[in-house]
N, C-alpha and C positions, 0 to 999 in steps of 0.2 A: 585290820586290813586283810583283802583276801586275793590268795596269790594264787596262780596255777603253776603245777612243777609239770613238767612235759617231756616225754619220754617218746624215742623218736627208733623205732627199728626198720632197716635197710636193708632190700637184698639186692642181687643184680639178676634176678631170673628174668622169665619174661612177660609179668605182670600179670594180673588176672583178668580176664576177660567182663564184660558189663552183667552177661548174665549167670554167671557163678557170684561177681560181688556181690549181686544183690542180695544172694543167700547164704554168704558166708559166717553170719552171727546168728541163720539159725540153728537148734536143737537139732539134731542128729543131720546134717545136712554134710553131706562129705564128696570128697571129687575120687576118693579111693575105690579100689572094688573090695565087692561088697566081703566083710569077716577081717578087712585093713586097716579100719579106722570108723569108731564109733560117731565120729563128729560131733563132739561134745568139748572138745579144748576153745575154739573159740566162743563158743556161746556161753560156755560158762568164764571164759575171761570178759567176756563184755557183763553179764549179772554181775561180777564181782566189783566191778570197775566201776560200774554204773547205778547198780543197786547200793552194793557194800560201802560205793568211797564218794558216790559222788561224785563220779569225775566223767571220762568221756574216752571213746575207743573210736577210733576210725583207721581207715585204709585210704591208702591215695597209690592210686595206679593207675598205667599207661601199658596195652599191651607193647611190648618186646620192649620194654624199658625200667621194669620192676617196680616192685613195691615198696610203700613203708605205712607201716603202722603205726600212729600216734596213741599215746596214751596221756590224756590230761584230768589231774588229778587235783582235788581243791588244797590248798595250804593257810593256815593259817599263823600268820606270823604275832 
């Protein structure tokens, strides 16, 4: 039987805007100025997640109401 384990991160900022999410899981793609941030943690959390285990990354946002990152992962029981 195959199960999914779900992992669920919360914040209370003020969400991401539609057209930042759309590029948040790419390769160097960052909202930082420029020499602040390589933009590689989420793109490589999503290959890991998604290449490596099989599982699944996503964001669910509302501007001025935050975000949460799901992480769905296969299990076998």
């Amino acid at each position: 039987m195959n199960d999914i384990v779900e992992i669920r991160v919360n914040d209370n900022g003020n969400g991401i805007p539609q057209k930042v999410l759309d590029k948040i899981f790419q390769p160097f793609f960052t909202t930082k100025p420029t020499g602040q941030g390589t933009g590689l943690g989420l793109s490589l959390s999503y290959d890991i997640i998604t290449k490596g285990h099989g599982g699944e990354l996503k964001a669910e946002t509302k501007e001025g109401e935050g975000t949460t990152f799901v992480i769905q992962l296969p299990y076998k029981s």
